[in-house]
Backbone and ligand atoms as CSV (ligand in chain L), in Angstrom:
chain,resi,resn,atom,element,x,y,z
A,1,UNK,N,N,112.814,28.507,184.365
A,1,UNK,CA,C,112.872,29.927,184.640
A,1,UNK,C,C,111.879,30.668,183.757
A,2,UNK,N,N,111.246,30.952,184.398
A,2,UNK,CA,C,109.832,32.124,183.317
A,2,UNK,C,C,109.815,33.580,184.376
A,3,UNK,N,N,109.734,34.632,183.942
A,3,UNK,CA,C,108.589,35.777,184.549
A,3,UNK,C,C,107.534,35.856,184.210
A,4,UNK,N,N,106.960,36.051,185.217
A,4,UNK,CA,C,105.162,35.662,185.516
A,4,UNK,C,C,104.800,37.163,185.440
A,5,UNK,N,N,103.834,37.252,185.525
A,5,UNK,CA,C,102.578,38.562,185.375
A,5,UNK,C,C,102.334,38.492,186.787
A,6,UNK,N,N,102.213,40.035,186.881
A,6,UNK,CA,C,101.920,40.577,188.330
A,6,UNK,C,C,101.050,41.423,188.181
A,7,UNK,N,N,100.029,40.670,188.999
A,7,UNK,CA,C,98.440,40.990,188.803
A,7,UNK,C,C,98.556,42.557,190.210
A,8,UNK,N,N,98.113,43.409,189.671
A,8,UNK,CA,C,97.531,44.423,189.602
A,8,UNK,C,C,96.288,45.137,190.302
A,9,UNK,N,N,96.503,46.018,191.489
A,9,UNK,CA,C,95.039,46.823,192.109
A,9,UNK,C,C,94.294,47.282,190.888
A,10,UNK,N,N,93.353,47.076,191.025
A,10,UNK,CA,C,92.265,46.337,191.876
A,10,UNK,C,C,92.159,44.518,191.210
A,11,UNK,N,N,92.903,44.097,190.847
A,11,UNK,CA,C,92.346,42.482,190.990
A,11,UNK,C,C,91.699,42.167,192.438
A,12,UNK,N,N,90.936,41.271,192.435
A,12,UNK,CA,C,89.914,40.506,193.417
A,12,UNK,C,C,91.141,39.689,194.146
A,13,UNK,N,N,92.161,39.385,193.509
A,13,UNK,CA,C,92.744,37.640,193.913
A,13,UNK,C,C,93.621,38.696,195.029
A,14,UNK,N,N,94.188,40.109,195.052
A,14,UNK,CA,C,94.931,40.309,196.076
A,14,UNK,C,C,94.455,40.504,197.020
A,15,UNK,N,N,92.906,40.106,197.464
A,15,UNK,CA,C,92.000,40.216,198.173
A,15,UNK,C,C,92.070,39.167,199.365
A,16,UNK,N,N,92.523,38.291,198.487
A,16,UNK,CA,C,92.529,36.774,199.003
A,16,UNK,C,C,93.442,36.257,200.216
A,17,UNK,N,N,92.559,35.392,201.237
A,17,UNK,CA,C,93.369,35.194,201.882
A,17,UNK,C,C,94.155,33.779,201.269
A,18,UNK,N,N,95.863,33.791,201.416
A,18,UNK,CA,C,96.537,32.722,200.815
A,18,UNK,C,C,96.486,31.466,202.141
A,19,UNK,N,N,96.453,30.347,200.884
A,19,UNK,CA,C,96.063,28.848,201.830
A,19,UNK,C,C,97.737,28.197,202.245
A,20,UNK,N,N,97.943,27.568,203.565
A,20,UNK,CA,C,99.115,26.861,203.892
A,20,UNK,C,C,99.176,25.892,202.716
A,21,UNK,N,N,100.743,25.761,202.483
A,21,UNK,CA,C,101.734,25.307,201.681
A,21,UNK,C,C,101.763,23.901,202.324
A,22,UNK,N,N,101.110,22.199,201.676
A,22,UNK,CA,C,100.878,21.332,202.451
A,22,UNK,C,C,102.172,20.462,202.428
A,23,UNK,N,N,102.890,20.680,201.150
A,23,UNK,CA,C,103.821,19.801,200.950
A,23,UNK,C,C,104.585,20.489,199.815
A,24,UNK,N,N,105.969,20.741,200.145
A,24,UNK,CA,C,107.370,21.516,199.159
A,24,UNK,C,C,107.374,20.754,198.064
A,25,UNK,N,N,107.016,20.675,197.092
A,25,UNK,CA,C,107.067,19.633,195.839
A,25,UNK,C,C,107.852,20.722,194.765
A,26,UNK,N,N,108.134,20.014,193.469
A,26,UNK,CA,C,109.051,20.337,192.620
A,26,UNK,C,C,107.836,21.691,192.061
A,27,UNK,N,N,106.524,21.630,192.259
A,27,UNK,CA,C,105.688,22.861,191.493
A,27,UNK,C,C,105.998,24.283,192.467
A,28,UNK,N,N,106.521,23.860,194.200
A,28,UNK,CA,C,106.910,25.030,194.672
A,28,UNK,C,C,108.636,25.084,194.118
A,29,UNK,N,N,108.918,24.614,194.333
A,29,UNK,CA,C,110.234,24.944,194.069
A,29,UNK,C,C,110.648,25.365,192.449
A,30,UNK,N,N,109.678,25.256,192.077
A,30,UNK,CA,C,109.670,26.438,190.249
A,30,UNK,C,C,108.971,27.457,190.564
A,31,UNK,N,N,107.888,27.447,191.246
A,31,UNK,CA,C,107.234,28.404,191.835
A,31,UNK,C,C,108.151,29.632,192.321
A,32,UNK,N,N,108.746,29.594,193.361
A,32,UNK,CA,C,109.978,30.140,193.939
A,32,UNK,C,C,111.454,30.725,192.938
A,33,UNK,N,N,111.568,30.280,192.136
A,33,UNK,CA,C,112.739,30.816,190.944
A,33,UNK,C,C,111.852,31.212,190.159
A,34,UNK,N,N,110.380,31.031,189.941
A,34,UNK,CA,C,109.812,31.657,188.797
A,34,UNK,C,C,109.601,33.705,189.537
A,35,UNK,N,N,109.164,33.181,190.525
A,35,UNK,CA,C,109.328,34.429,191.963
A,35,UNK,C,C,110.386,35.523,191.865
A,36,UNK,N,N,111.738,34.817,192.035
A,36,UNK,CA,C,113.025,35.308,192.164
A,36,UNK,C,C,113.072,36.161,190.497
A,37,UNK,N,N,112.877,35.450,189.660
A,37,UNK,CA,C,113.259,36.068,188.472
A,37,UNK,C,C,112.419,37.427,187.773
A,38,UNK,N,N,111.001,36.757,188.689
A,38,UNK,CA,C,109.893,38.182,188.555
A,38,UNK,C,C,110.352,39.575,188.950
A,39,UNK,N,N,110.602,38.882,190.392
A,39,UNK,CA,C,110.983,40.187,191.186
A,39,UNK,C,C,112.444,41.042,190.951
A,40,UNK,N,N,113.218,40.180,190.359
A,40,UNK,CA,C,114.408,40.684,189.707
A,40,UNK,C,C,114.160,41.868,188.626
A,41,UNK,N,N,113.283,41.387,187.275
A,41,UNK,CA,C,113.318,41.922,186.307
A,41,UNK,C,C,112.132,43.323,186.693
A,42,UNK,N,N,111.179,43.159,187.771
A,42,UNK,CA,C,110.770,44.327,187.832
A,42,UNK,C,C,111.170,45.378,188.716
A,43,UNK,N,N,112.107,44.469,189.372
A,43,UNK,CA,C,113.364,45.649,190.171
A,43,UNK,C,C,112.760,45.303,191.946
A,44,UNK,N,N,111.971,44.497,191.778
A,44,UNK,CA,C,110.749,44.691,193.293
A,44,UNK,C,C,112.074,43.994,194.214
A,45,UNK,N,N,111.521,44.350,196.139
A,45,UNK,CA,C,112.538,43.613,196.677
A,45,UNK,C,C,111.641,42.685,197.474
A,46,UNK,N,N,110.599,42.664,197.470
A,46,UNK,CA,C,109.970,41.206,198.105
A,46,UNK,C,C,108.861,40.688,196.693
A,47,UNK,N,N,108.298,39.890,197.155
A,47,UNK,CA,C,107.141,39.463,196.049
A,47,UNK,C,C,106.350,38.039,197.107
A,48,UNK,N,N,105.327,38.333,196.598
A,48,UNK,CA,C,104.423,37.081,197.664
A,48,UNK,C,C,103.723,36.622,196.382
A,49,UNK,N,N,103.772,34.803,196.230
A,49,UNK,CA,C,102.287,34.260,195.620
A,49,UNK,C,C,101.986,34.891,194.944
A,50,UNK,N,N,100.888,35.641,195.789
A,50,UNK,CA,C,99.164,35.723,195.179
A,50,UNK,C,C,99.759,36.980,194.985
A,51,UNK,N,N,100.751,37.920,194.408
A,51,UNK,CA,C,100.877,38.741,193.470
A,51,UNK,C,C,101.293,38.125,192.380
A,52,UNK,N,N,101.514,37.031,191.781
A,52,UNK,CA,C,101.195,36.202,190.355
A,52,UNK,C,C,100.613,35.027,190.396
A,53,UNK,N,N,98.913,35.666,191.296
A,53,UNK,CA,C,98.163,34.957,190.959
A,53,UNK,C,C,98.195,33.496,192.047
A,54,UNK,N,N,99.180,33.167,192.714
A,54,UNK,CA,C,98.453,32.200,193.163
A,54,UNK,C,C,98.456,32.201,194.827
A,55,UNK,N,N,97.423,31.331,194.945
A,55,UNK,CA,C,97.074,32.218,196.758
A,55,UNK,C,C,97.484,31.001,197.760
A,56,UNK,N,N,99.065,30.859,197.618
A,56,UNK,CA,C,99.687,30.013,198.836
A,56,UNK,C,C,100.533,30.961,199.350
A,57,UNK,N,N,100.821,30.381,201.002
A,57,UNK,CA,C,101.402,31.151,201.789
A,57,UNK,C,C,102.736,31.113,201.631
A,58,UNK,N,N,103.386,32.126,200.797
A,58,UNK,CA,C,105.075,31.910,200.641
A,58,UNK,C,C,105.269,33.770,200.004
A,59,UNK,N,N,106.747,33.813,200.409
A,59,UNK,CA,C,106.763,35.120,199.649
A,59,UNK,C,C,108.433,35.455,199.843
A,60,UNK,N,N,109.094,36.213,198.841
A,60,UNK,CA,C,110.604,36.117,199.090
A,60,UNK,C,C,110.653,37.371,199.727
A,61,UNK,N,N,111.931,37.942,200.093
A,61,UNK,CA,C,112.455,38.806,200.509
A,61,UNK,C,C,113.817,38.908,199.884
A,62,UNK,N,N,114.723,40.192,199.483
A,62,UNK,CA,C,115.829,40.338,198.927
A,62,UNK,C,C,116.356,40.734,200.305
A,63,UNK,N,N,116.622,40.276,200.878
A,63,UNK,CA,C,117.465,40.546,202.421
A,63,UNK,C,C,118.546,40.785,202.332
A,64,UNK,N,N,118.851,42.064,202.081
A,64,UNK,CA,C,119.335,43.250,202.545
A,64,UNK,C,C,119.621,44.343,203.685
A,65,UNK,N,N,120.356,44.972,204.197
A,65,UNK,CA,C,119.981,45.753,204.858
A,65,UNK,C,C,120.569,47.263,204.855
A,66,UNK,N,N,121.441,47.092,204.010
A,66,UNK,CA,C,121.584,48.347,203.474
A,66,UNK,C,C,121.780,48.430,201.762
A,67,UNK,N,N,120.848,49.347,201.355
A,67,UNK,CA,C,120.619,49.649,199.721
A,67,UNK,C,C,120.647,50.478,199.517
A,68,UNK,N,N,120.688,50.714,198.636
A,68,UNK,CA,C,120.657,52.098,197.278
A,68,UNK,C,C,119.141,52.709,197.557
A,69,UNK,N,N,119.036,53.498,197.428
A,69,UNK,CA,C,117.543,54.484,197.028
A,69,UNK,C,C,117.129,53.619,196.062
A,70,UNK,N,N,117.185,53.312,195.020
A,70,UNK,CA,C,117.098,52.307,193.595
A,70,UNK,C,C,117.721,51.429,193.226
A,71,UNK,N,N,116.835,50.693,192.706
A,71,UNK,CA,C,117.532,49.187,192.494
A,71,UNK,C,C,117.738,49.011,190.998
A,72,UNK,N,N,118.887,48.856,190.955
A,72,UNK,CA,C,119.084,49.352,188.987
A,72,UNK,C,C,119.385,47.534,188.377
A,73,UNK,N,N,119.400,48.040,186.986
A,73,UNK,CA,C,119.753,46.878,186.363
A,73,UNK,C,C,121.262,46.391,186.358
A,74,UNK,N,N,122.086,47.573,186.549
A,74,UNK,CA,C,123.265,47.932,186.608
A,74,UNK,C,C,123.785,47.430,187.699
A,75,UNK,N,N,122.809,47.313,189.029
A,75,UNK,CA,C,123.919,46.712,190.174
A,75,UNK,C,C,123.317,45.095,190.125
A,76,UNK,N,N,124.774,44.227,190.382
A,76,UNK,CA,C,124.818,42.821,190.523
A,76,UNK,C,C,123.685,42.802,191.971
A,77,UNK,N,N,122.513,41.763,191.329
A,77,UNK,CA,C,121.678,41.182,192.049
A,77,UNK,C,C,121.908,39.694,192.285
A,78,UNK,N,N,122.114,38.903,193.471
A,78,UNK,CA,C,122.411,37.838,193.659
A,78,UNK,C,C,121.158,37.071,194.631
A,79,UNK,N,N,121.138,36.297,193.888
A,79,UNK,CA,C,119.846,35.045,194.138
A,79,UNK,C,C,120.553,34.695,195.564
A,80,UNK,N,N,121.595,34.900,196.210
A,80,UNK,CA,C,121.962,34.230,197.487
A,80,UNK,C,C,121.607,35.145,198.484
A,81,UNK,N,N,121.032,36.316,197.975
A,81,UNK,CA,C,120.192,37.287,199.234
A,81,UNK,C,C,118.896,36.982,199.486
A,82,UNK,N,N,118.362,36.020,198.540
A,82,UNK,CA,C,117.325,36.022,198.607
A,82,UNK,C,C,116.754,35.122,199.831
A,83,UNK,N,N,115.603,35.565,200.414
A,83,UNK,CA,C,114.994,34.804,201.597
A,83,UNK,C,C,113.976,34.362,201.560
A,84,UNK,N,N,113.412,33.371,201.894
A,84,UNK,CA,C,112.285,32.701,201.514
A,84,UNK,C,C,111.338,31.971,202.628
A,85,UNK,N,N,109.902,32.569,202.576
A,85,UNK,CA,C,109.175,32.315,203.920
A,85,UNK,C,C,108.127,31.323,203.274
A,86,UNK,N,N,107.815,30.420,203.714
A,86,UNK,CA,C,106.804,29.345,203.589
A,86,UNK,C,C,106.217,29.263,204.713
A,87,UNK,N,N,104.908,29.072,204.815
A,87,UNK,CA,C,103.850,29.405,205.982
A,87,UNK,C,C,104.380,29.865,207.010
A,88,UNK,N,N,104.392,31.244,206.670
A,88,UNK,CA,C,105.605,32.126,208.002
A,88,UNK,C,C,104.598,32.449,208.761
A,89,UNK,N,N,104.819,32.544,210.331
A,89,UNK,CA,C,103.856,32.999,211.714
A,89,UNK,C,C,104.484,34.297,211.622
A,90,UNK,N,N,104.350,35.301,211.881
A,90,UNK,CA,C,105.016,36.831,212.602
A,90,UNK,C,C,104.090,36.920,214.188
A,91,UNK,N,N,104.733,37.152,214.775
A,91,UNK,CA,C,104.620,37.547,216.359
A,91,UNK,C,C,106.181,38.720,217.200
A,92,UNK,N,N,105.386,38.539,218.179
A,92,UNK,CA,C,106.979,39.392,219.091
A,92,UNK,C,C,106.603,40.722,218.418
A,93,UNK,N,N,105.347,41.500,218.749
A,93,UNK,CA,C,105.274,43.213,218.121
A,93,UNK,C,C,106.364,44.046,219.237
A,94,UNK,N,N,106.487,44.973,219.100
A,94,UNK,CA,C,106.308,45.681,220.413
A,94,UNK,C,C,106.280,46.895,220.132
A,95,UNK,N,N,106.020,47.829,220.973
A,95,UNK,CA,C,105.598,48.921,221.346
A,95,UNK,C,C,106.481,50.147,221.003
A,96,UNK,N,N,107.071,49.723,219.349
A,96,UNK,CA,C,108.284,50.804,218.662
A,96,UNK,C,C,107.240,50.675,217.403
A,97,UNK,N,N,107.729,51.782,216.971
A,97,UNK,CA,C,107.291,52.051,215.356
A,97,UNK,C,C,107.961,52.437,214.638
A,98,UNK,N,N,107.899,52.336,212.926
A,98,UNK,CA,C,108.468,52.508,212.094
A,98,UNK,C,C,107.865,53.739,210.924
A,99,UNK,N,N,108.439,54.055,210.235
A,99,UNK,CA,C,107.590,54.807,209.366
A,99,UNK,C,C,108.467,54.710,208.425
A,100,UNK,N,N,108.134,53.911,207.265
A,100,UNK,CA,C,108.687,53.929,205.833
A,100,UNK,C,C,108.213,54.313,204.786
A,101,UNK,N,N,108.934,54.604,203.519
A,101,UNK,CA,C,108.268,54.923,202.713
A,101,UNK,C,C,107.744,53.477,201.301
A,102,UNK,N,N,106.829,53.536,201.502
A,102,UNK,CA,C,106.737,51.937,200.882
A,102,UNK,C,C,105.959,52.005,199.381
A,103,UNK,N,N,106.409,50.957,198.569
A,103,UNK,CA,C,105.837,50.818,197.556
A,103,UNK,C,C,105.568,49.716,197.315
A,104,UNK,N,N,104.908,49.007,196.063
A,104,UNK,CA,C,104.343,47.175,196.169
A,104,UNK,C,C,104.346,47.375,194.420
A,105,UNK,N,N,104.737,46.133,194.023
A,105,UNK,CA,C,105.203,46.205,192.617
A,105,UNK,C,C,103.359,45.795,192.166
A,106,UNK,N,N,102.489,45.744,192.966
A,106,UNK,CA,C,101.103,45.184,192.892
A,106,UNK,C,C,100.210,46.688,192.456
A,107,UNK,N,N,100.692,47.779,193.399
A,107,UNK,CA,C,100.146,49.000,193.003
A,107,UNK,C,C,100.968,50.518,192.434
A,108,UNK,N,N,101.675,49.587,191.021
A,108,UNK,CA,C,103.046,50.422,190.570
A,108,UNK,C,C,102.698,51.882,190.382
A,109,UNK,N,N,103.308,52.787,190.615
A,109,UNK,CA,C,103.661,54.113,190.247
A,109,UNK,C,C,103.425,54.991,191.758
A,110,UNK,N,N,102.766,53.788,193.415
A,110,UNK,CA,C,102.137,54.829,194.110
A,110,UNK,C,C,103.605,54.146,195.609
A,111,UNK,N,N,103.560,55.346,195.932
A,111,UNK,CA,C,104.666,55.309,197.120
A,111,UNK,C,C,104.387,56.186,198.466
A,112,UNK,N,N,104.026,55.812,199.311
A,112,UNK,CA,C,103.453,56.333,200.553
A,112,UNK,C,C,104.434,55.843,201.865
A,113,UNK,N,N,104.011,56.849,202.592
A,113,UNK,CA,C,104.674,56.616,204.506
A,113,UNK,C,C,103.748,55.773,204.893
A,114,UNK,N,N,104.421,54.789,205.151
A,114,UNK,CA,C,103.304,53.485,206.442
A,114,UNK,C,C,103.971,52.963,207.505
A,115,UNK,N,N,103.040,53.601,208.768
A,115,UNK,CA,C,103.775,53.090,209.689
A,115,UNK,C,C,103.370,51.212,210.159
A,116,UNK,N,N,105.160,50.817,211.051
A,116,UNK,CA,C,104.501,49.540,210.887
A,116,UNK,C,C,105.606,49.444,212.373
A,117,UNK,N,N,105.522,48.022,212.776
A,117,UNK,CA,C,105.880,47.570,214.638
A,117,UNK,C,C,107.694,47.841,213.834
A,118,UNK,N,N,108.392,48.110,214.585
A,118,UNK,CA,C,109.963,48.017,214.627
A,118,UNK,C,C,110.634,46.942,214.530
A,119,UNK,N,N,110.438,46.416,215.139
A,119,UNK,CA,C,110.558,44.482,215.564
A,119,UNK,C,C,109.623,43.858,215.304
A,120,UNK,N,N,110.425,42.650,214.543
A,120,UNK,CA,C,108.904,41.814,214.996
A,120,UNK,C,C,109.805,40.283,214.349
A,121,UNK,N,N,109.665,39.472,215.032
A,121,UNK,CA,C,109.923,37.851,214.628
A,121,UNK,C,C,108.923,37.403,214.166
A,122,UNK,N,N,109.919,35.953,213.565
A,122,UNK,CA,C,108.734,35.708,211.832
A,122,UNK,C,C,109.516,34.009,212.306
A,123,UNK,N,N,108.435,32.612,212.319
A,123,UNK,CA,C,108.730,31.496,212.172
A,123,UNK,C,C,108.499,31.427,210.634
A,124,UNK,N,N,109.294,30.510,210.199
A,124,UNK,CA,C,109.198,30.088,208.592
A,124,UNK,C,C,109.655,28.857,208.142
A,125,UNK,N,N,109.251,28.389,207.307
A,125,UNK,CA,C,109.890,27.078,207.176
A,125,UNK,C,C,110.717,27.375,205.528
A,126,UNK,N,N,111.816,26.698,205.393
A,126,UNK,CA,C,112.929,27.261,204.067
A,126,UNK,C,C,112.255,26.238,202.821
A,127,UNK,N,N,112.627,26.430,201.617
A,127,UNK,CA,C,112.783,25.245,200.628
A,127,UNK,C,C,113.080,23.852,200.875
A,128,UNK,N,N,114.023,23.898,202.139
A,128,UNK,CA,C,113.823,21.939,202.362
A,128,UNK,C,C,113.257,21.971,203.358
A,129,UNK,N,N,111.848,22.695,203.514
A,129,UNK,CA,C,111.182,21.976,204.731
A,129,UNK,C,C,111.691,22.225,206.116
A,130,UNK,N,N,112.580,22.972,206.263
A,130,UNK,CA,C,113.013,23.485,207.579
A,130,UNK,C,C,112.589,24.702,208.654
A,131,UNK,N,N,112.524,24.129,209.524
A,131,UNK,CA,C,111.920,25.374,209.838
A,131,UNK,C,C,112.951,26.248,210.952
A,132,UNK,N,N,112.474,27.541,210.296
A,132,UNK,CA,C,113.742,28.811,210.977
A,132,UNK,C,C,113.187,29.829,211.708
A,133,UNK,N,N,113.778,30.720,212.273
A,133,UNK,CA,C,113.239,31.814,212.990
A,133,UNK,C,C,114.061,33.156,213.049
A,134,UNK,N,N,113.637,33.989,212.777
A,134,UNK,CA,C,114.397,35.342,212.470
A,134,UNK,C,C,114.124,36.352,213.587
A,135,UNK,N,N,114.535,37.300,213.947
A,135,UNK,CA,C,114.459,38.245,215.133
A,135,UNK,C,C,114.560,39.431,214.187
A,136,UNK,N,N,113.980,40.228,213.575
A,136,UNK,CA,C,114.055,41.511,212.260
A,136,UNK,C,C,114.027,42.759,212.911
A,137,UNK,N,N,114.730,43.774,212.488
A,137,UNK,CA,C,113.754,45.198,212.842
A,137,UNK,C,C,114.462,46.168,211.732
A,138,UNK,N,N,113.414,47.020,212.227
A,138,UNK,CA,C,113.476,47.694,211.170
A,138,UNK,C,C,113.232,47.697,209.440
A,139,UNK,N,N,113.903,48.065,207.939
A,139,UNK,CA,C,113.485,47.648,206.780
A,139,UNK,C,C,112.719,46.127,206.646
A,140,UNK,N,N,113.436,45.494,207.292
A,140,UNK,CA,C,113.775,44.042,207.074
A,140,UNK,C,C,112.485,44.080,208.285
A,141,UNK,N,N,111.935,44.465,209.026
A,141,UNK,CA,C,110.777,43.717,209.341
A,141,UNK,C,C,109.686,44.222,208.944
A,142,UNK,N,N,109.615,45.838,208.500
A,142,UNK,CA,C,108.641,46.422,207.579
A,142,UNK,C,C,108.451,45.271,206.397
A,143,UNK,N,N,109.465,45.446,205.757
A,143,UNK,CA,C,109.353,44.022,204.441
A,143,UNK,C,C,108.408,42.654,204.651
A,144,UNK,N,N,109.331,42.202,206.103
A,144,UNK,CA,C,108.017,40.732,206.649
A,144,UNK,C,C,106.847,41.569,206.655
A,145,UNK,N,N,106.592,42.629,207.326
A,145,UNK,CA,C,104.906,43.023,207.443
A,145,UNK,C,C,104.036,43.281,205.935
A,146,UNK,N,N,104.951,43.759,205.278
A,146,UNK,CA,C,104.158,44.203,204.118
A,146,UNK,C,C,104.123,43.108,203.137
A,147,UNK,N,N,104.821,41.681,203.380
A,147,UNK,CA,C,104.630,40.625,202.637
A,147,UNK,C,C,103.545,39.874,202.974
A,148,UNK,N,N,104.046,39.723,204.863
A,148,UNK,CA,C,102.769,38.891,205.796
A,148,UNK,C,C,101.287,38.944,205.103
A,149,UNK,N,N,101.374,40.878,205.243
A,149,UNK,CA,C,99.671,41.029,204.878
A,149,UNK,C,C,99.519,41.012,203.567
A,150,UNK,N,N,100.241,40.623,202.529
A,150,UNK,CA,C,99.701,39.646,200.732
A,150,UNK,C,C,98.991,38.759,201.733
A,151,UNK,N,N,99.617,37.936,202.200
A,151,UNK,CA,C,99.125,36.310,202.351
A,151,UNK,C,C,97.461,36.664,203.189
A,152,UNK,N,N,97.360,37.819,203.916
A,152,UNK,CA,C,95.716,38.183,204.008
A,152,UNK,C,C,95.342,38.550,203.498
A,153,UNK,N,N,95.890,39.024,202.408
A,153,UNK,CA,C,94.633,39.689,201.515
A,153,UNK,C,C,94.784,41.557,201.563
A,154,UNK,N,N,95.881,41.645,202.670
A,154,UNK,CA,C,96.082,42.825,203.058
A,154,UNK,C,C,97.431,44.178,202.152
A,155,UNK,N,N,96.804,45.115,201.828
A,155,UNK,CA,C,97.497,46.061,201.112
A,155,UNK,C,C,98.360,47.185,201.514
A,156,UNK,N,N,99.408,47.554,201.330
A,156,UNK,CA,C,99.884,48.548,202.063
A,156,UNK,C,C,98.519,49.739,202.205
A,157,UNK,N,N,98.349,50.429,201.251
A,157,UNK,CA,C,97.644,51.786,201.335
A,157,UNK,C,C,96.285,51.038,201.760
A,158,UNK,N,N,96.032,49.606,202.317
A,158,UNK,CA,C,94.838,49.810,203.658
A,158,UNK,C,C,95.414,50.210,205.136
A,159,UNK,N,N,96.496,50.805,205.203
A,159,UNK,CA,C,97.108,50.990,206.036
A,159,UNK,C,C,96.821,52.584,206.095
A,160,UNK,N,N,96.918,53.484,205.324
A,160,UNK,CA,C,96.707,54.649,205.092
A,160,UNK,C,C,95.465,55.531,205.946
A,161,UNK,N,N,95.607,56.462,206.382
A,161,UNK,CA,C,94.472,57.399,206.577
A,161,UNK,C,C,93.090,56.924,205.265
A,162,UNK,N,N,91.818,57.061,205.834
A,162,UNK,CA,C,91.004,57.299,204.642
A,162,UNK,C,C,90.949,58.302,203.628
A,163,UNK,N,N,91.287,59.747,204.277
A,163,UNK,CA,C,91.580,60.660,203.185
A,163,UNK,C,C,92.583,60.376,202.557
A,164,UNK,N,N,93.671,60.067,202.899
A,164,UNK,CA,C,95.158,59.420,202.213
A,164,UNK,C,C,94.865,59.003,200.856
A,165,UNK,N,N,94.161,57.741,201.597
A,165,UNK,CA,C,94.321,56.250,200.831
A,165,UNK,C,C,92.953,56.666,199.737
A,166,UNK,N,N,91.818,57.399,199.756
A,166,UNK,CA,C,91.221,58.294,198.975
A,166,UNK,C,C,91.847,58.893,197.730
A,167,UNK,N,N,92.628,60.000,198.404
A,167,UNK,CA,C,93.561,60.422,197.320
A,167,UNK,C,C,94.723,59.808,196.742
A,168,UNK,N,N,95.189,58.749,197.054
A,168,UNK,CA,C,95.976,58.060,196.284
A,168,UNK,C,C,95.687,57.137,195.130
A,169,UNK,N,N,94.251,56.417,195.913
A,169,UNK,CA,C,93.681,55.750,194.759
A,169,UNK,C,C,93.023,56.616,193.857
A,170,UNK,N,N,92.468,57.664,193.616
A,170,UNK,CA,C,91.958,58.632,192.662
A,170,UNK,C,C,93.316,58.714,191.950
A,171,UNK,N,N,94.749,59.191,192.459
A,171,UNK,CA,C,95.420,59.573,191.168
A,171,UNK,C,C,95.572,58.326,190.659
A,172,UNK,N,N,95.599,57.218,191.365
A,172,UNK,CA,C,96.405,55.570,190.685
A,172,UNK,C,C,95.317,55.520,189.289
A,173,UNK,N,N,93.836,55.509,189.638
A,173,UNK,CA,C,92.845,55.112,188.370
A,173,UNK,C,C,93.282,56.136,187.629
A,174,UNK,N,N,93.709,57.410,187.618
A,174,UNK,CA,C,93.381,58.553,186.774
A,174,UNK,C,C,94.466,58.371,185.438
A,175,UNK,N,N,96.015,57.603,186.423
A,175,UNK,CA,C,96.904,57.384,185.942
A,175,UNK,C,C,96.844,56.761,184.622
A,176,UNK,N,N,96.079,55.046,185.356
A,176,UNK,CA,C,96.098,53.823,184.560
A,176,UNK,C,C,94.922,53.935,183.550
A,177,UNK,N,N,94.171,55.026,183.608
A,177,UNK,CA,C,93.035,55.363,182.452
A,177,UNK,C,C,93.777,55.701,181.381
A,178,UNK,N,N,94.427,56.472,181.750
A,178,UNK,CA,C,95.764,57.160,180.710
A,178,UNK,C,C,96.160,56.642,179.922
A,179,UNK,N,N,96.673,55.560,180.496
A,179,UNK,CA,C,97.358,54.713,179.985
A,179,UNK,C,C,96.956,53.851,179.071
A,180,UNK,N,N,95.851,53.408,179.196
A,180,UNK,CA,C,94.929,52.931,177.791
A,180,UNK,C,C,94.722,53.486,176.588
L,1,CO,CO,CO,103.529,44.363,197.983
């Protein structure tokens, strides 16, 4: 059990597209609780890979479907919500939309409306190599979308208007200058 470092906009590596998972070995399966415990302690409810750094196709989900506004230290978090996608396909869009308000523990302090499909099914294969299939909508398939696109390389706020996503990244640098 370790927490890992969660690499940070603008790193290059969240750029990356993540490579299929060839074989479940004991380095994924620490991989995966090293994951769970990240995303615990920074309160996040999904986490992919190549947000600590490494660029295979896997990413959890705290599957949920109804929560709190905030996720405190205070409420019991249980590792048995947790969901786990290994070279997951998403397909089945359709022609509903969503509009959430989303955040990514990758670009902390910024929280924006992104719209995303309503539905959408996700093939995945589990920790023993199994492979499953989910039918999602709504939070819970916003979540698959905004994990899916880690594994491309893809960011929520590239989702954004250009003026948007303009002014969001101006306050994010202005922030983290600060902060130095
Ligand atoms: Co994210």
């Amino acid at each position: 059990m370790a927490i890992l470092e969660i690499i940070t906009y603008p790193n290059r590596l969240l750029r990356e597209k993540s490579k299929e998972i060839k074989k479940i070995d004991n380095n994924i399966i620490s991989l995966v609780d090293d994951m769970i415990d990240t995303m615990f302690k920074n309160k996040g409810l999904g986490l992919s890979a190549i947000q600590v750094g490494i660029p295979l196709r896997i990413f959890i989900i705290d599957w949920v479907e109804e929560r709190e506004e905030n996720v405190s230290d205070d409420k019991e978090r249980s590792k048995e919500n947790i969901k786990i996608f290994i070279n997951p396909v998403l397909y089945n869009f359709k022609e509903k939309f969503i509009m959430e308000n989303e955040g990514c523990l990758s670009i902390p302090g910024v929280r924006e409306d992104v719209e995303r499909f309503y539905y959408v099914s996700i093939d995945a294969f589990n920790l023993d190599g199994e492979k499953f299939t989910i039918n999602a909508e709504g939070i819970l398939a916003v979540a698959l979308q905004h994990e899916f696109d880690h594994l491309e390389g893809k960011l929520f706020i590239d989702r954004l208007s250009p003026v948007k996503r303009n002014f969001v990244l101006k306050e994010y640098k202005k922030k983290h200058k600060k902060k130095k």
